[in-house]
N, C-alpha and C positions, 0 to 999 in steps of 0.2 A: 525557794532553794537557790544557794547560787550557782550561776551559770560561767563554765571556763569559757577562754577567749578558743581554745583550740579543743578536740576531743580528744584527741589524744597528742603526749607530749614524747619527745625523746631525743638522746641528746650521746653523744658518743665521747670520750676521754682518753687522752691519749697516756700513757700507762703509768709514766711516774707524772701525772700532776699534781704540781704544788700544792702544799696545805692552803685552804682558804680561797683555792682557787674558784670564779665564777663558773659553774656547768649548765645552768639551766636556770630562767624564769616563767613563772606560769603566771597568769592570772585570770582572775573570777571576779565575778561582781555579783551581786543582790539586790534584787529591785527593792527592797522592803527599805524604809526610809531610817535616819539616824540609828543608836545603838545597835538596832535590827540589823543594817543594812554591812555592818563589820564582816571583813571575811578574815577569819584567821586560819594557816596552813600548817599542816603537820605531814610528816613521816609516817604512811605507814611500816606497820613492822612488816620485816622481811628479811632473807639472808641472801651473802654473795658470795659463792663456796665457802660456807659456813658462818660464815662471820655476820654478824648479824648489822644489816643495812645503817643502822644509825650510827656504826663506829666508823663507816665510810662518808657519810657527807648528813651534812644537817640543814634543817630549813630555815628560814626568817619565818617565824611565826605572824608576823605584820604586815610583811613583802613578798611572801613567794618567791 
């Protein structure tokens, strides 16, 4: 399974940031070798007074 660099992450934002602005990087690795060893990242789902988490910030599915 892969393994994050940190256990837990968090990140604070100041109110009106810019669209596209950088908030956070995470990473993870996979000891398993080639195709296997890919870690790809997602959003889970979730809301932020109401509004459902993915209309506020999105992930690089490639990059964390």
């Amino acid at each position: 399974a892969p393994v994050f660099a940190e256990e837990r992450y968090s990140a604070r934002l100041a109110e009106n940031n810019a669209a596209g602005a950088l908030v956070l990087t995470v990473r993870a690795t996979d000891a398993d070798w080639g195709q296997n060893a890919r870690v790809r990242y997602r959003l889970g789902e979730g809301r932020v007074r109401g509004a459902p988490l993915s209309s506020l910030v999105s992930v690089q599915a490639e990059t964390g």
